[in-house]
C-alpha positions as CSV (number, residue, x, y, z in Angstrom):
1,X,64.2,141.3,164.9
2,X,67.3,142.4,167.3
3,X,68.1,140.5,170.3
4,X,71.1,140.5,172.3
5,X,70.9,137.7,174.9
6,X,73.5,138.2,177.9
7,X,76.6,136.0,177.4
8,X,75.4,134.1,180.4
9,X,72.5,133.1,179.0
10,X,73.7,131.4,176.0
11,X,74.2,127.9,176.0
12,X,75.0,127.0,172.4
13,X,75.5,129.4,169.2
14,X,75.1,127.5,165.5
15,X,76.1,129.0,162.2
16,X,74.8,127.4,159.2
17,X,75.9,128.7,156.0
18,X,75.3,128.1,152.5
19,X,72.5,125.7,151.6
20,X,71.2,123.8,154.2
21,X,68.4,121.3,154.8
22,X,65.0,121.7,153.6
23,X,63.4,122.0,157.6
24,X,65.7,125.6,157.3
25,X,64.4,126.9,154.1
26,X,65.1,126.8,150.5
27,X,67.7,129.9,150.0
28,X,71.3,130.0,150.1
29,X,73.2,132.3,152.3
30,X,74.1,132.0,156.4
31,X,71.7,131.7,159.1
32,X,72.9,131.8,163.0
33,X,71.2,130.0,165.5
34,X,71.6,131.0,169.3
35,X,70.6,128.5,171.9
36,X,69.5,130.1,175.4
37,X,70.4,128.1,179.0
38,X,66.7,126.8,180.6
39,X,65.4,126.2,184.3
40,X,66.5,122.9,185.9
41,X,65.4,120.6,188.7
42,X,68.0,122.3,191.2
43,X,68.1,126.4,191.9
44,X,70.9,128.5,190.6
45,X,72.5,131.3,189.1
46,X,75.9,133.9,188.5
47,X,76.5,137.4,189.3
48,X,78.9,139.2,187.8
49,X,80.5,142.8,187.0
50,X,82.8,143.3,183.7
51,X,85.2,146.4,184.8
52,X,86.9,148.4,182.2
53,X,88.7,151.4,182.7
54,X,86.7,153.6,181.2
55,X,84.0,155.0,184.0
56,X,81.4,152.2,183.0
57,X,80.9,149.1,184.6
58,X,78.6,146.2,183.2
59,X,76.6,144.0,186.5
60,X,74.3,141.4,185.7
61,X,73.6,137.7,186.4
62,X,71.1,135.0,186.0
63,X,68.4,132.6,188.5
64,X,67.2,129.3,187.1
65,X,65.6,126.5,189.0
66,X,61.7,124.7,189.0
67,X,58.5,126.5,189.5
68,X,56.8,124.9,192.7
69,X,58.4,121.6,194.4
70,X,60.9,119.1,193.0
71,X,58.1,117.3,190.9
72,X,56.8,120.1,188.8
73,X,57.7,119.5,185.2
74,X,57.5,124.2,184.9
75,X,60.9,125.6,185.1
76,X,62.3,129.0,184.8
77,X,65.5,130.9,184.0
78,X,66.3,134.2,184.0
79,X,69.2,136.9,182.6
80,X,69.8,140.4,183.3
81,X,72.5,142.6,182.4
């Protein structure tokens, strides 16, 4: 499976490498493990555009916050790019 998360949406990127506890698997070799950002009790987000100077231009930014009023316990976040 190939996923490429916007930068903005990662929180927390783990690599693991040779043999590592048993909850992981039995096998030797590397595994990565990318954490992505969640919803939180307040609204926010990020805009952004990467310039180069070649003709293309990267926009993109991300919304978080809590589905319904301050005491829901549903939260969303969301990336584009």
């Amino acid at each position: 499976m190939r996923y490429f998360p916007s930068l903005d949406a990662v929180s927390t990127v783990t690599l693991r490498q040779h043999t590592y506890d048993a909850e992981f698997g039995r096998s030797a070799g590397a595994r990565i493990d990318i954490q992505l950002k969640s919803g939180t009790t307040r609204p926010s987000g990020s805009a952004y555009e990467f310039y180069q100077s070649s003709p293309r231009h990267v926009f993109g930014g991300t919304s978080g916050g809590p589905l319904g009023g301050r005491d829901t316990r549903s939260f969303f976040f969301a990336s584009l790019e």
